[in-house]
C-alpha positions as CSV (number, residue, x, y, z in Angstrom):
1,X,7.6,-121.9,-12.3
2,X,8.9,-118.6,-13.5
3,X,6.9,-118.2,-16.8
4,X,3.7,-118.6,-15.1
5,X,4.5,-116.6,-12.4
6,X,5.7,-113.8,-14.9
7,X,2.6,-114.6,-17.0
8,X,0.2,-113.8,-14.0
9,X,2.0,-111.2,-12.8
10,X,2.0,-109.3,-16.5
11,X,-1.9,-110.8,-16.8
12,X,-2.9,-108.6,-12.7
13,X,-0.6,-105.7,-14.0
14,X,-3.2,-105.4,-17.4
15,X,-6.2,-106.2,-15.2
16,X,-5.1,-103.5,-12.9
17,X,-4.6,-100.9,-15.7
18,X,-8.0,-101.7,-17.5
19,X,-9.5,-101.4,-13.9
20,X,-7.8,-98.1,-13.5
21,X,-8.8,-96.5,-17.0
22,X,-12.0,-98.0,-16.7
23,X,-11.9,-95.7,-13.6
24,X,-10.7,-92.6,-14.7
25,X,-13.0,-92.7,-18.2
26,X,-16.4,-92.9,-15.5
27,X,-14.9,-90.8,-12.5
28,X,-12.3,-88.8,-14.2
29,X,-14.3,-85.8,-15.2
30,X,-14.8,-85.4,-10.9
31,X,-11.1,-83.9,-11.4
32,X,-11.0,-81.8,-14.2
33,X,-13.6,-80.1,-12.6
34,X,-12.5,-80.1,-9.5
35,X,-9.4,-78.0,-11.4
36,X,-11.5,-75.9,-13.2
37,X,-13.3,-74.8,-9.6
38,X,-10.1,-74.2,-8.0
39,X,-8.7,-72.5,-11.4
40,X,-11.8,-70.4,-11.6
41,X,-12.3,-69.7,-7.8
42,X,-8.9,-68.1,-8.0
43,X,-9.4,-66.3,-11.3
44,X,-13.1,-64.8,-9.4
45,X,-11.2,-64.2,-6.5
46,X,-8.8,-61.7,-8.4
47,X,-11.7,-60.1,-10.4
48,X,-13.4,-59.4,-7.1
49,X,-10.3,-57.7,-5.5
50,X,-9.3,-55.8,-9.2
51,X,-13.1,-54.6,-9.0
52,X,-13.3,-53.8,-5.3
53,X,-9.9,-51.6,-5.7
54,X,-11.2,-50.0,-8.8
55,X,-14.2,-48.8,-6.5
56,X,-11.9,-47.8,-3.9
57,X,-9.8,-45.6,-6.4
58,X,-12.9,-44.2,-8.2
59,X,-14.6,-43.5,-4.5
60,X,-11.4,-41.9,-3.2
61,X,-11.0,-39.8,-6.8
62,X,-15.1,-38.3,-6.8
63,X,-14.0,-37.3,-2.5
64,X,-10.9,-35.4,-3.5
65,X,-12.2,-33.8,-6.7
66,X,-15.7,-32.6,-4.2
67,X,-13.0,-31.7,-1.4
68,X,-11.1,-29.2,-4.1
69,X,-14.8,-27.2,-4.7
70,X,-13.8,-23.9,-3.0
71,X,-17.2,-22.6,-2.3
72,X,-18.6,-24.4,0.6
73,X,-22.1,-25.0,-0.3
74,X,-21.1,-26.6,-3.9
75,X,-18.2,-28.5,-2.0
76,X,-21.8,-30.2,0.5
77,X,-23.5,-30.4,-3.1
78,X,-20.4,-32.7,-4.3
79,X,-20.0,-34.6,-1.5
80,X,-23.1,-35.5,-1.6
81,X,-23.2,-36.8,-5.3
82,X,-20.2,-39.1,-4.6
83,X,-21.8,-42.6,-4.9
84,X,-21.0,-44.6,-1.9
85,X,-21.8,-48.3,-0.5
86,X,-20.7,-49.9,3.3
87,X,-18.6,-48.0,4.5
88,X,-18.1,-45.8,2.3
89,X,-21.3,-44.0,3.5
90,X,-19.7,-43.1,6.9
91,X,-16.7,-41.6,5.8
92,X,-18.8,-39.7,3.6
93,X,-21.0,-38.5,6.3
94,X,-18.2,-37.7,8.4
95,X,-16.8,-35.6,5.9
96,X,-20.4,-33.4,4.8
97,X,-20.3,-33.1,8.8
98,X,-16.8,-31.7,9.1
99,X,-17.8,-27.4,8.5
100,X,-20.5,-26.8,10.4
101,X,-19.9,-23.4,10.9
102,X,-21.3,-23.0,6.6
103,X,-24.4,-25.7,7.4
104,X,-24.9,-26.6,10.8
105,X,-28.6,-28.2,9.8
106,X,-26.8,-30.1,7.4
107,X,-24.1,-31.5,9.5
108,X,-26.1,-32.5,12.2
109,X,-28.2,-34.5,9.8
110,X,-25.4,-35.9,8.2
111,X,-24.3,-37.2,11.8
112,X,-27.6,-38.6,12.8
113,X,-27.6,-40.8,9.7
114,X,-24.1,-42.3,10.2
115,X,-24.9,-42.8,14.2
116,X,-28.3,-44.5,12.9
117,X,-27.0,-47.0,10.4
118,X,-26.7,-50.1,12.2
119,X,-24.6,-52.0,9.3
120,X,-21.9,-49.7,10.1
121,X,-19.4,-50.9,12.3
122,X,-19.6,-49.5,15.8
123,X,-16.4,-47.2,15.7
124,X,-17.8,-44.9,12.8
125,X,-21.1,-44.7,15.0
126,X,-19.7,-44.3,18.2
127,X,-17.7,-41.2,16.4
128,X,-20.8,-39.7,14.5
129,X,-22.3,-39.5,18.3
130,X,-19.8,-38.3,20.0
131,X,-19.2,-35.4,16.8
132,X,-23.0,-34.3,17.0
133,X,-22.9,-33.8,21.0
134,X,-19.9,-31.5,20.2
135,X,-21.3,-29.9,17.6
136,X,-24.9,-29.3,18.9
137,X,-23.5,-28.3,22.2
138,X,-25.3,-25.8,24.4
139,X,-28.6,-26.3,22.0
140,X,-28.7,-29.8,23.5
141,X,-30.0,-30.5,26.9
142,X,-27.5,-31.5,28.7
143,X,-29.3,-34.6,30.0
144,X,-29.9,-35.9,26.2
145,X,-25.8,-35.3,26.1
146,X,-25.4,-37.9,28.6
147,X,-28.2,-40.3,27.6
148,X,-26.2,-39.9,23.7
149,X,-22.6,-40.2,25.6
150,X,-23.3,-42.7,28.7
151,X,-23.2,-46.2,25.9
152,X,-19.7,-44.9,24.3
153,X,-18.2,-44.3,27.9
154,X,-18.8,-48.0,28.6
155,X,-16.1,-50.2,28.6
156,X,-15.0,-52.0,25.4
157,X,-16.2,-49.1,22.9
158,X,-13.9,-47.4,20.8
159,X,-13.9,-44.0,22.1
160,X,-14.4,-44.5,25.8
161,X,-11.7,-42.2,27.0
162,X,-13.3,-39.6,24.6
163,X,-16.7,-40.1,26.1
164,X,-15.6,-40.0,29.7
165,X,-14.1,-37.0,28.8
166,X,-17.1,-35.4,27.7
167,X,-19.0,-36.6,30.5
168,X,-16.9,-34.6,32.9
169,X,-17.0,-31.6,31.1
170,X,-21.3,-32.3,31.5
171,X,-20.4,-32.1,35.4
172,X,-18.5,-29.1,35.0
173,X,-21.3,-27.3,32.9
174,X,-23.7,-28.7,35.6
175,X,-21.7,-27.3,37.9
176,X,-20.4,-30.1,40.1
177,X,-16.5,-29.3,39.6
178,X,-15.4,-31.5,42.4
179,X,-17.1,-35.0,40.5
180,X,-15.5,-33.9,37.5
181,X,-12.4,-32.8,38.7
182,X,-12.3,-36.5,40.2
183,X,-13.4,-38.5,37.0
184,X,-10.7,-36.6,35.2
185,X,-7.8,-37.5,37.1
186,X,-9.4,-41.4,36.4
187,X,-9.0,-41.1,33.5
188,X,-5.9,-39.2,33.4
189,X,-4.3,-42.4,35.6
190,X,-6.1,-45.1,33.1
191,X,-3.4,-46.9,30.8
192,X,-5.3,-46.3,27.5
193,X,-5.4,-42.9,27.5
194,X,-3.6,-41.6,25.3
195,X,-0.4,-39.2,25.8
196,X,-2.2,-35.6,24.4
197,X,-5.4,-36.9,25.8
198,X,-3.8,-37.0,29.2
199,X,-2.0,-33.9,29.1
200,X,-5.6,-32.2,28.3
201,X,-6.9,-33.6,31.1
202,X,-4.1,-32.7,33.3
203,X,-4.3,-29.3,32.5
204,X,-8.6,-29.5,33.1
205,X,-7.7,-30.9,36.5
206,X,-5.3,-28.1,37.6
207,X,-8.0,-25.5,36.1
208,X,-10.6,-27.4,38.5
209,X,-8.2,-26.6,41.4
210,X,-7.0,-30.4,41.6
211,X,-3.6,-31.5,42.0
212,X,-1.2,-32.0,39.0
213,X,-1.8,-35.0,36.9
214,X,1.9,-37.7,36.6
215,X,2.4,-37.3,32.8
């Protein structure tokens, strides 16, 4: 009974190996490209980060070379020619908004449309507001400061401690030194303030007459 056995055996084995050729000649293309999308994925994947880098290096080159300009006016004029895309745009804007002793009309404009662009993330926003309230200062009703500085001082935004910080110094300009004096030393005690932020505020509390803040 062994050479029949053997014979059927070697007869299922051929059938098996026809079935499986049979197989890969219909279906076996679904692999190769299968392998090619992965291959190429990868290989479009490393283009993308090689390209995005080289845009990085070229942005980061055009900023420098505008920041070396010694004149102010042509150092704006650079900046301002230094193609930019995401978020790119709000470092840039940050940066034409950071003399505005030389162009304050400039700088203020240059902070209204970084606060404004909503497809920036909220952190370079939150800053741009928080920059144009200190820059416009006195020439800003002190009641559009608030409205601009009462969303950053809620909790969960990325300046908060700055914000509340600015709020007090609204209640000491309003002349209500007590209420800041008090929302000072809050945020003086709060965890997340930082170290240099709390020994500002210490030294704000003490000029308000209140009692020395625990470093």
């Amino acid at each position: 009974m062994s050479n029949p056995e053997s014979f059927i055996d070697e007869v299922t084995d051929e059938v098996r190996r026809d079935k499986l050729f049979a197989l890969f000649r219909r279906y076996g293309w679904i692999g190769i490209l299968a392998v090619l999308l992965i291959v190429g994925g990868a290989a479009w994947n490393e283009w993308q980060k090689a390209q995005a880098q080289a845009r990085a290096e070229a942005f980061g080159d055009a900023v420098l070379a505008a920041l070396d300009t010694p004149d102010a006016a042509a150092r704006r004029s650079a900046l301002s020619a230094v193609s930019a895309s995401g978020e790119q745009t709000a470092v840039l804007g940050l940066l034409l908004a950071s003399d505005p002793t030389q162009d304050r009309a400039a700088t203020l404009a240059a902070l209204d449309a970084v606060a404004a662009d909503a497809a920036l993330p909220a952190s370079y926003r939150d800053l741009a507001v928080l920059r144009r309230v200190s820059v416009a200062g006195a020439d800003m009703p002190v009641a559009d400061r608030k409205a601009a500085l009462d969303p950053l001082a809620q909790e969960g935004r990325p300046y908060r401690p700055l914000a509340l910080e600015f709020l007090a110094l609204l209640q000491v300009e309003g002349g209500d030194r007590a209420a800041a004096a008090k929302a000072l030393q809050a945020l003086a005690d709060d965890p997340r303030t930082s170290n240099s932020q709390r020994q500002r505020v210490g030294q704000m509390v003490i000029a308000l007459g209140g009692a020395p803040v625990a470093q």
